[in-house]
PDB file with one MODEL, atoms N, CA, C and O in Angstrom:
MODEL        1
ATOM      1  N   UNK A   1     -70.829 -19.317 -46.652  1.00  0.00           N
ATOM      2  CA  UNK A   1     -71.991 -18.491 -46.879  1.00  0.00           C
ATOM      3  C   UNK A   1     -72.488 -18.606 -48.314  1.00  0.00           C
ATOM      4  O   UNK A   1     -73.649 -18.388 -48.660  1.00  0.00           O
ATOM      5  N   UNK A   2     -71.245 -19.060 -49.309  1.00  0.00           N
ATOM      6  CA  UNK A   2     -72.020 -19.042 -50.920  1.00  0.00           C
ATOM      7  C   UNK A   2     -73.172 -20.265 -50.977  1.00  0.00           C
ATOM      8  O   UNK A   2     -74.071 -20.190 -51.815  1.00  0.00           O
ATOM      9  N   UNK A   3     -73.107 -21.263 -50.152  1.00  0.00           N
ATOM     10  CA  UNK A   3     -74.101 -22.212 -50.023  1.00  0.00           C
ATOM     11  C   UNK A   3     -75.395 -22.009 -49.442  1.00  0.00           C
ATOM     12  O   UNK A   3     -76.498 -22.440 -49.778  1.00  0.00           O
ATOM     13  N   UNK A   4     -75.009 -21.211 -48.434  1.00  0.00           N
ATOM     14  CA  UNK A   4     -76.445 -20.907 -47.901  1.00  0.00           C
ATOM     15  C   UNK A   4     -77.428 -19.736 -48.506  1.00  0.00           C
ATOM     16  O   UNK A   4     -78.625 -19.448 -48.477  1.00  0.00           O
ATOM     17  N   UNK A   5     -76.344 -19.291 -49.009  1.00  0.00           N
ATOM     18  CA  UNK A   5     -77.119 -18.156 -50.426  1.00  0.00           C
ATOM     19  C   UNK A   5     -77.658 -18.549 -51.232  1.00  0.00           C
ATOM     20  O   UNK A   5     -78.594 -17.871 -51.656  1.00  0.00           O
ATOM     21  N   UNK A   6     -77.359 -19.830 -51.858  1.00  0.00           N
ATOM     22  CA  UNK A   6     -77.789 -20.401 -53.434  1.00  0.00           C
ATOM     23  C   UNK A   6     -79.378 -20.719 -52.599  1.00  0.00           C
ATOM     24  O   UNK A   6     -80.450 -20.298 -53.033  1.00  0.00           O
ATOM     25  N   UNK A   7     -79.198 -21.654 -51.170  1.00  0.00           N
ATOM     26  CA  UNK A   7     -80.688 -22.288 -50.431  1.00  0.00           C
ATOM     27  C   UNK A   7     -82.001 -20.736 -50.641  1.00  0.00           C
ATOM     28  O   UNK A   7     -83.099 -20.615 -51.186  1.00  0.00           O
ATOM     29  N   UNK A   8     -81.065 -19.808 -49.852  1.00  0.00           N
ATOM     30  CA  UNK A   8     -81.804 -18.666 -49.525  1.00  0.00           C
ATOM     31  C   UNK A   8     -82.332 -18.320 -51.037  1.00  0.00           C
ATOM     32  O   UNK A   8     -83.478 -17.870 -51.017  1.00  0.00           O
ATOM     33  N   UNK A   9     -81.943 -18.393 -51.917  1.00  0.00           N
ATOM     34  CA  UNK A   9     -82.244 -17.618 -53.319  1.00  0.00           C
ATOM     35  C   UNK A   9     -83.138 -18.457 -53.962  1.00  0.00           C
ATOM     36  O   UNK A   9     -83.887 -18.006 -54.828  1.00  0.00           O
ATOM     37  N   UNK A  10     -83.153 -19.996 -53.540  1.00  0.00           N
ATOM     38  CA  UNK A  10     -84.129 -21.164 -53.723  1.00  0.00           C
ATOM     39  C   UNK A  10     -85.261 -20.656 -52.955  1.00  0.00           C
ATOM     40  O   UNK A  10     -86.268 -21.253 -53.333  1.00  0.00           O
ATOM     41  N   UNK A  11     -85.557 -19.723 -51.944  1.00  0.00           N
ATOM     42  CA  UNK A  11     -87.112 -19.325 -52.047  1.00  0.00           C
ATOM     43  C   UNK A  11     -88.109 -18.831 -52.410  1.00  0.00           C
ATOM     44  O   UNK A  11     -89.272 -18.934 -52.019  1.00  0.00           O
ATOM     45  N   UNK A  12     -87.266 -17.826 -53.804  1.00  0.00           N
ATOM     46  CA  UNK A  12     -88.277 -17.360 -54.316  1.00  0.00           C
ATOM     47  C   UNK A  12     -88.720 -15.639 -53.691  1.00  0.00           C
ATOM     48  O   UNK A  12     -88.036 -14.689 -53.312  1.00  0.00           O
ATOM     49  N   UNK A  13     -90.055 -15.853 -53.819  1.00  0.00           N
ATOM     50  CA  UNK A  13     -90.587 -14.325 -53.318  1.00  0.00           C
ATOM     51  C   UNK A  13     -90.497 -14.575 -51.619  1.00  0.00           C
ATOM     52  O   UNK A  13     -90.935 -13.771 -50.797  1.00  0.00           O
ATOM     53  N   UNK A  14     -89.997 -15.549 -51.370  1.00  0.00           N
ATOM     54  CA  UNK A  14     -89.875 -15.527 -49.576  1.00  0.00           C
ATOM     55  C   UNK A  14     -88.739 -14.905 -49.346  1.00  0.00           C
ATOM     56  O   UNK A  14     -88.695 -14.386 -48.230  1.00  0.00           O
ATOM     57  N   UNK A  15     -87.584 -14.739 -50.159  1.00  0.00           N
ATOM     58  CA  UNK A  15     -86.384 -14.412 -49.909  1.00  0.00           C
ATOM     59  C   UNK A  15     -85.997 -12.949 -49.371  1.00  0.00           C
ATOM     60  O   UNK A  15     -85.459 -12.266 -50.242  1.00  0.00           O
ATOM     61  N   UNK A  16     -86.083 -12.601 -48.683  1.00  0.00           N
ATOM     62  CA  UNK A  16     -85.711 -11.378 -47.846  1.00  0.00           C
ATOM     63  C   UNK A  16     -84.409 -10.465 -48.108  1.00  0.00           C
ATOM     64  O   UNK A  16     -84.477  -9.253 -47.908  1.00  0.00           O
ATOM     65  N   UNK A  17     -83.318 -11.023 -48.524  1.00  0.00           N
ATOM     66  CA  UNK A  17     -82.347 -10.323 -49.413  1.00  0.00           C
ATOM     67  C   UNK A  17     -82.760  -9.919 -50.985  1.00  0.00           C
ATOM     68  O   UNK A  17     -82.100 -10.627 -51.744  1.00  0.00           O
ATOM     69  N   UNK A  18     -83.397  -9.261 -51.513  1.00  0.00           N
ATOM     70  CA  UNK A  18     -83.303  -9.070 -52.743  1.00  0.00           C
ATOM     71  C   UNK A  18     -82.932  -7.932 -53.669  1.00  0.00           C
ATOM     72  O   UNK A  18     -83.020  -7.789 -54.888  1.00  0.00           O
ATOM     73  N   UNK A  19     -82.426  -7.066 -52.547  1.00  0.00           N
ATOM     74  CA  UNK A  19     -82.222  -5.533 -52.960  1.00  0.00           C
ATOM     75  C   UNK A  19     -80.382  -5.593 -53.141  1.00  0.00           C
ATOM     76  O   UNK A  19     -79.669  -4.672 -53.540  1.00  0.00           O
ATOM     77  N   UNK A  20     -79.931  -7.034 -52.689  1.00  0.00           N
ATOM     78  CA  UNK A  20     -78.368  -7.509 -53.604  1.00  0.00           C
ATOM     79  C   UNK A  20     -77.800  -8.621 -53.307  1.00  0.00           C
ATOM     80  O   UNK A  20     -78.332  -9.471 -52.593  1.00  0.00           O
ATOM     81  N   UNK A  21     -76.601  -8.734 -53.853  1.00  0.00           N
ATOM     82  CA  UNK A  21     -75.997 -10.049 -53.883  1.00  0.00           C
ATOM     83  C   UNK A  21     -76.303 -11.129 -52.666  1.00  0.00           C
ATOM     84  O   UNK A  21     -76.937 -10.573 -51.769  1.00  0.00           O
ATOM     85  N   UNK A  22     -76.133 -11.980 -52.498  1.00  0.00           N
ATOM     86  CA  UNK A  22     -75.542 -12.645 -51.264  1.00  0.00           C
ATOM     87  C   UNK A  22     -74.540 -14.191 -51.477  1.00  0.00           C
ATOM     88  O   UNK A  22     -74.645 -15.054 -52.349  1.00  0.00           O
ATOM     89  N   UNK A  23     -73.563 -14.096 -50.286  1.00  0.00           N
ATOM     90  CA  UNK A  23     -72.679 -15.243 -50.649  1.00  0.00           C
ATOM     91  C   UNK A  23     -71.810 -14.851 -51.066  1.00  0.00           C
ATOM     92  O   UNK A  23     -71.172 -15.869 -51.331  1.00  0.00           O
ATOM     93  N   UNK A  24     -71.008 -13.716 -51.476  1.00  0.00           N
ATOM     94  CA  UNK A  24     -69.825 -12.905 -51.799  1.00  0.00           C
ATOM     95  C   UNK A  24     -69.703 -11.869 -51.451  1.00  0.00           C
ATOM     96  O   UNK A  24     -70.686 -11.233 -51.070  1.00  0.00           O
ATOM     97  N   UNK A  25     -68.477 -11.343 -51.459  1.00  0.00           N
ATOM     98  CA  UNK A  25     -68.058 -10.254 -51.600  1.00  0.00           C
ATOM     99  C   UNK A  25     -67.678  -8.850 -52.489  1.00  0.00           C
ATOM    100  O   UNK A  25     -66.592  -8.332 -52.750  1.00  0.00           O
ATOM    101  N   UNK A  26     -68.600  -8.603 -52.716  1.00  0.00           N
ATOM    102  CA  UNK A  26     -68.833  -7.856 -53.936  1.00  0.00           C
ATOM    103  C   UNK A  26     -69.429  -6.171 -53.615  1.00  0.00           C
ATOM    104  O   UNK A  26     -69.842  -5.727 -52.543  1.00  0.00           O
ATOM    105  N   UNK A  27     -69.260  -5.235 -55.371  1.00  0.00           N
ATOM    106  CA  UNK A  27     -69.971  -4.016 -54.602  1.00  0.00           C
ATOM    107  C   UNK A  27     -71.569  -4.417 -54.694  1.00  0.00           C
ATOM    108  O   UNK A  27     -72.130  -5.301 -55.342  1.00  0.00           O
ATOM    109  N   UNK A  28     -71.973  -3.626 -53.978  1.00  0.00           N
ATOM    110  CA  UNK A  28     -73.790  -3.990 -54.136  1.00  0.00           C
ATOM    111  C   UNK A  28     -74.135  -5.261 -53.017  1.00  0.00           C
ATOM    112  O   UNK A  28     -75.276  -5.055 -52.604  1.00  0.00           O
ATOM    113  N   UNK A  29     -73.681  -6.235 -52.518  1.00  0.00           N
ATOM    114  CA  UNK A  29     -74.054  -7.224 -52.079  1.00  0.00           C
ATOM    115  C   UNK A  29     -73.620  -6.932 -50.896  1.00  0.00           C
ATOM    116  O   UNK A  29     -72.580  -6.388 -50.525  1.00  0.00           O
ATOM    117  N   UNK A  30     -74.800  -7.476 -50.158  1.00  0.00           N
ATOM    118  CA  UNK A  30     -75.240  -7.987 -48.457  1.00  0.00           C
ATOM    119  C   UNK A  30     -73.496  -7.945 -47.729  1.00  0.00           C
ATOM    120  O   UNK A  30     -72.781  -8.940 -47.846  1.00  0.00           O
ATOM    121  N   UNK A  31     -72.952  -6.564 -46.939  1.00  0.00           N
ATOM    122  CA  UNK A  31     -71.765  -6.796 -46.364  1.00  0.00           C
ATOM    123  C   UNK A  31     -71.821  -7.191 -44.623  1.00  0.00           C
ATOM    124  O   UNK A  31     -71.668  -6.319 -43.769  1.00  0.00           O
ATOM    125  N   UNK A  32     -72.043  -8.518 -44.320  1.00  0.00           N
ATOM    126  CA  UNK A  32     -72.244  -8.550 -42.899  1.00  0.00           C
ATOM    127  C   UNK A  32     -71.182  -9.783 -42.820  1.00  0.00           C
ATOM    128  O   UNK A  32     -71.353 -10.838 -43.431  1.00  0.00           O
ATOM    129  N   UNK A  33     -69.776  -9.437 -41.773  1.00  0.00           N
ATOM    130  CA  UNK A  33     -68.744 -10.162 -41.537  1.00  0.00           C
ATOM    131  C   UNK A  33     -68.330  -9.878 -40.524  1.00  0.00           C
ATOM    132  O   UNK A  33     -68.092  -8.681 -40.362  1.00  0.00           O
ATOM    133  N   UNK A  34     -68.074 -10.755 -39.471  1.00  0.00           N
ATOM    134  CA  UNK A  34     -66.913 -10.719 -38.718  1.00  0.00           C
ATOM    135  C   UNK A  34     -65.019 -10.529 -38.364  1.00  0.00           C
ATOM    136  O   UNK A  34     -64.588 -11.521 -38.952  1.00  0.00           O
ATOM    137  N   UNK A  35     -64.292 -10.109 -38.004  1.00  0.00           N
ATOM    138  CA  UNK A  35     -63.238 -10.049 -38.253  1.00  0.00           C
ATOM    139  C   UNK A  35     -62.747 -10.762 -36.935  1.00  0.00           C
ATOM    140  O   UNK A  35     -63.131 -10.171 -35.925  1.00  0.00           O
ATOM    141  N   UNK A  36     -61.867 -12.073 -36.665  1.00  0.00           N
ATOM    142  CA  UNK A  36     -61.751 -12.737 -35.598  1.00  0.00           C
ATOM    143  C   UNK A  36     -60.106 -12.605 -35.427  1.00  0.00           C
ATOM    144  O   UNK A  36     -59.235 -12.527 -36.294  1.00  0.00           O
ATOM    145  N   UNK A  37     -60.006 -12.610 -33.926  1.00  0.00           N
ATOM    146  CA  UNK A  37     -58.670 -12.818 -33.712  1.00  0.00           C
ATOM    147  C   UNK A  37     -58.362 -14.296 -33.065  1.00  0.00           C
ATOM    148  O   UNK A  37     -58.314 -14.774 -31.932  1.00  0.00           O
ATOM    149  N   UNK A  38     -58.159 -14.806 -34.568  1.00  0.00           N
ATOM    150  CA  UNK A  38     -57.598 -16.287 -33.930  1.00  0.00           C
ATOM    151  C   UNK A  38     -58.562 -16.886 -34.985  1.00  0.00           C
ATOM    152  O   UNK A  38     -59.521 -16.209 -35.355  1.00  0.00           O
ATOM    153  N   UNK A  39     -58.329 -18.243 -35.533  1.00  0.00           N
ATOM    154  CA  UNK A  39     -58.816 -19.135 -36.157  1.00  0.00           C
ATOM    155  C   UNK A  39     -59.446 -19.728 -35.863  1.00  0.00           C
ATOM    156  O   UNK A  39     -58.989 -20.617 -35.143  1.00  0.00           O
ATOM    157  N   UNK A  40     -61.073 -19.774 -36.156  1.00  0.00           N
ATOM    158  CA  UNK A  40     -62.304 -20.588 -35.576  1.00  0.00           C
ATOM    159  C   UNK A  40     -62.021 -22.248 -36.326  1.00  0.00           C
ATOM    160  O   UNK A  40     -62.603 -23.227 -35.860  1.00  0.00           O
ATOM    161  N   UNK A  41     -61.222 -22.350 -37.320  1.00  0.00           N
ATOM    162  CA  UNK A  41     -60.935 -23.480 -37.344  1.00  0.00           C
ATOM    163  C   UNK A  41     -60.355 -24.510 -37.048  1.00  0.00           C
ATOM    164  O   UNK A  41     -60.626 -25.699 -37.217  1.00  0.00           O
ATOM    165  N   UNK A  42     -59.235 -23.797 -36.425  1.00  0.00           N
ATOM    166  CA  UNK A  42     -58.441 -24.335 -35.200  1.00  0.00           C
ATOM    167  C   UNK A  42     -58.745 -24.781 -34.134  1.00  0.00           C
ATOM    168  O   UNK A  42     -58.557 -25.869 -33.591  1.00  0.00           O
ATOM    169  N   UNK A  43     -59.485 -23.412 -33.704  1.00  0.00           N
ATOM    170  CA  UNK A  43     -59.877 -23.325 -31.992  1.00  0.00           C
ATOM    171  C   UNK A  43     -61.635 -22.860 -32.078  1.00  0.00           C
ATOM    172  O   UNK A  43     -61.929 -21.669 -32.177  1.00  0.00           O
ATOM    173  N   UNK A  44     -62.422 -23.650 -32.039  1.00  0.00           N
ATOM    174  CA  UNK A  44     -63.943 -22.852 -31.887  1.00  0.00           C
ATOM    175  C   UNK A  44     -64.225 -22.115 -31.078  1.00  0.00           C
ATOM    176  O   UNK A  44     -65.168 -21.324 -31.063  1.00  0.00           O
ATOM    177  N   UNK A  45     -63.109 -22.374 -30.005  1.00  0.00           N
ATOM    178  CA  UNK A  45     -63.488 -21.359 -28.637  1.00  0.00           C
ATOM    179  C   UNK A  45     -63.286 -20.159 -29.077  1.00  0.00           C
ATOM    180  O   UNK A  45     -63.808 -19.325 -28.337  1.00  0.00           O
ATOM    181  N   UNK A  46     -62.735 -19.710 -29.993  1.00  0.00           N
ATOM    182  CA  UNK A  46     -62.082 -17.763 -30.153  1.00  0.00           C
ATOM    183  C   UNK A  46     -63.700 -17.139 -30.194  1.00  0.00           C
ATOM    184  O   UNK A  46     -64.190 -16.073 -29.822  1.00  0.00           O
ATOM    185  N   UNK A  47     -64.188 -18.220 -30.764  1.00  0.00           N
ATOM    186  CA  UNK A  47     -65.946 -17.603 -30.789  1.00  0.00           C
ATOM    187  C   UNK A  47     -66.791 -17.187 -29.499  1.00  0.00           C
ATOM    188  O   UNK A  47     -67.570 -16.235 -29.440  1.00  0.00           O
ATOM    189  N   UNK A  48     -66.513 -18.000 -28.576  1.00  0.00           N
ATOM    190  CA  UNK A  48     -66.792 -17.968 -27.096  1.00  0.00           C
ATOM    191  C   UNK A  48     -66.809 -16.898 -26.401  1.00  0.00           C
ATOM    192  O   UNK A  48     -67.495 -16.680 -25.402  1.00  0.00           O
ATOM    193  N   UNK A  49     -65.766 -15.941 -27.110  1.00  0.00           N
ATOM    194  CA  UNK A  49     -65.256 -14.709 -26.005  1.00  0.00           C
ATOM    195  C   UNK A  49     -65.304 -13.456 -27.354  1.00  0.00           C
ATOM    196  O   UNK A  49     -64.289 -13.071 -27.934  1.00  0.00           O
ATOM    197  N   UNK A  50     -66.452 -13.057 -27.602  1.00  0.00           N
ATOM    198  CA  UNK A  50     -66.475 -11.564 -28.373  1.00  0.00           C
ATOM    199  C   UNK A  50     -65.756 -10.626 -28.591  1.00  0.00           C
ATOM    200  O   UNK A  50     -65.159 -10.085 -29.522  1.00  0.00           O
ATOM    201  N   UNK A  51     -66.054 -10.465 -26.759  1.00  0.00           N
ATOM    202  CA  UNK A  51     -65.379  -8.796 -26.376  1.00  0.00           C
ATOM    203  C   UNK A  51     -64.133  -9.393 -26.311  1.00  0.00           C
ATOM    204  O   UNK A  51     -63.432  -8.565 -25.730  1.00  0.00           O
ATOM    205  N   UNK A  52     -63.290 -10.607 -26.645  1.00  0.00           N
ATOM    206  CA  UNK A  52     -61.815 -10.531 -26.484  1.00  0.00           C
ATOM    207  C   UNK A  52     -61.083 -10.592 -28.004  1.00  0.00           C
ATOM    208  O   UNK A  52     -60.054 -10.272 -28.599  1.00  0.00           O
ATOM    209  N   UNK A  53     -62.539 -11.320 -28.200  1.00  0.00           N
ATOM    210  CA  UNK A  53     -61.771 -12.300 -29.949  1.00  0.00           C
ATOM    211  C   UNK A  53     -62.210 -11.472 -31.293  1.00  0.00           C
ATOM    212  O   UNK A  53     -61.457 -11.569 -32.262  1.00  0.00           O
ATOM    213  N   UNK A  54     -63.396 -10.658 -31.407  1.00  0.00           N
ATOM    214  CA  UNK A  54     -64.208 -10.430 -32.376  1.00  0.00           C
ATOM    215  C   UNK A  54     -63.542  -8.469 -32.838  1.00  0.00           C
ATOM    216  O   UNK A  54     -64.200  -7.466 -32.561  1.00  0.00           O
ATOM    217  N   UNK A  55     -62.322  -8.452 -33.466  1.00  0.00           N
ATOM    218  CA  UNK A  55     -61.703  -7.316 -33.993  1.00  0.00           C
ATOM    219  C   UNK A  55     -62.770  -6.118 -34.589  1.00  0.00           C
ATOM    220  O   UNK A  55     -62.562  -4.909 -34.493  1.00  0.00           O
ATOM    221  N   UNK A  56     -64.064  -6.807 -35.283  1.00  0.00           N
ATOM    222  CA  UNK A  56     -65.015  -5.959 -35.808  1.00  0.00           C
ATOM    223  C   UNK A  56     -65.953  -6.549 -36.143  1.00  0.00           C
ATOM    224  O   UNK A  56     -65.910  -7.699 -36.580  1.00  0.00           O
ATOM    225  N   UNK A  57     -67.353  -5.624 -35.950  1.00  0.00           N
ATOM    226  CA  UNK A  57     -68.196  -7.111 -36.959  1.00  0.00           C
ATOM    227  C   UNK A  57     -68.831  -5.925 -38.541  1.00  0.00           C
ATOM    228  O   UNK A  57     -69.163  -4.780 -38.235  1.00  0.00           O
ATOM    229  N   UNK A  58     -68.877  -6.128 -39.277  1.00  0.00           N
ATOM    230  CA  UNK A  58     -69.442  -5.413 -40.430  1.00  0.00           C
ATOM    231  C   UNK A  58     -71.496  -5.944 -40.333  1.00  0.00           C
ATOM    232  O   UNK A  58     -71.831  -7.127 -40.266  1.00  0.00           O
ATOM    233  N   UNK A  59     -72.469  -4.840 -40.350  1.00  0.00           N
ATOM    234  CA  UNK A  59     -73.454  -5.382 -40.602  1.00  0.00           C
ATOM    235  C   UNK A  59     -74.266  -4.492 -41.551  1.00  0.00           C
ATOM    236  O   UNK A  59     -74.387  -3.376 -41.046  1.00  0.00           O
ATOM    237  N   UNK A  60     -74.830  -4.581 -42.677  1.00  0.00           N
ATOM    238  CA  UNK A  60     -74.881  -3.835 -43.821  1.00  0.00           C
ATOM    239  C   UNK A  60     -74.011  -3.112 -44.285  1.00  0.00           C
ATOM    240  O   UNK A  60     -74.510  -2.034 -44.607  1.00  0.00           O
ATOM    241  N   UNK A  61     -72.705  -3.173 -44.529  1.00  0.00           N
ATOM    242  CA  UNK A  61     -71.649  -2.644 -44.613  1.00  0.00           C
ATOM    243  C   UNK A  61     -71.094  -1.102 -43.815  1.00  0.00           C
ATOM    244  O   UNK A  61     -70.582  -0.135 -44.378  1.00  0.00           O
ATOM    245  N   UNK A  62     -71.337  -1.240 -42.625  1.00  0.00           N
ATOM    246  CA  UNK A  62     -71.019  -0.843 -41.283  1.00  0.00           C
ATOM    247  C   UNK A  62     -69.997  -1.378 -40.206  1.00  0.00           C
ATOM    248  O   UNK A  62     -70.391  -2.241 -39.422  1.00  0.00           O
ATOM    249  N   UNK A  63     -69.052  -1.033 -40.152  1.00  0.00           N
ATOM    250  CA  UNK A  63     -68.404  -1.044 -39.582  1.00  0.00           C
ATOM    251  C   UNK A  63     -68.315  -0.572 -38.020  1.00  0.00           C
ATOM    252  O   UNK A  63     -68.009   0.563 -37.654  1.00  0.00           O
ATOM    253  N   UNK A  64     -68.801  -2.198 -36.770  1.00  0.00           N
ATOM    254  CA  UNK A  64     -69.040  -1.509 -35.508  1.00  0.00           C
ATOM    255  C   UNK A  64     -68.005  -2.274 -34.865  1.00  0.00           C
ATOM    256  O   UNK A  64     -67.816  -3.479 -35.029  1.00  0.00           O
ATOM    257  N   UNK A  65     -67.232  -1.370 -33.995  1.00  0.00           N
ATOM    258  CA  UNK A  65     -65.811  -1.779 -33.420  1.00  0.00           C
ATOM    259  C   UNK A  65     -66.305  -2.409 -31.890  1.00  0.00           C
ATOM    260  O   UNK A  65     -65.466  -2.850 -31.104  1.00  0.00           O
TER     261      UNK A  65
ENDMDL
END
């Protein structure tokens, strides 16, 4: 995500995040994460199945189970 932040921040006044960080984890900055059970790098499939694999997802720093 720190890569696609630096692109996103390359637009200028198009950029739609600007009220905080993005690309880290930090206070103040954009908190939207997943919490997976099982390693998408391993296995891409854990992605496949949500309601089995996906422990939490964070979206503006919200926490929905």
């Amino acid at each position: 995500t720190f890569d696609n932040a630096k692109v996103i921040n390359l637009s200028g006044e198009r950029n739609p995040y600007k009220a905080g960080k993005l690309g880290e984890i930090s206070e103040g900055a954009y908190a939207d994460m997943i919490l997976i059970n099982g390693n998408p790098l391993n296995d891409i499939d854990v992605i496949a199945n949500p309601a089995k694999n996906f422990v939490w997802v964070m979206k503006d720093g919200i926490i929905y189970n």
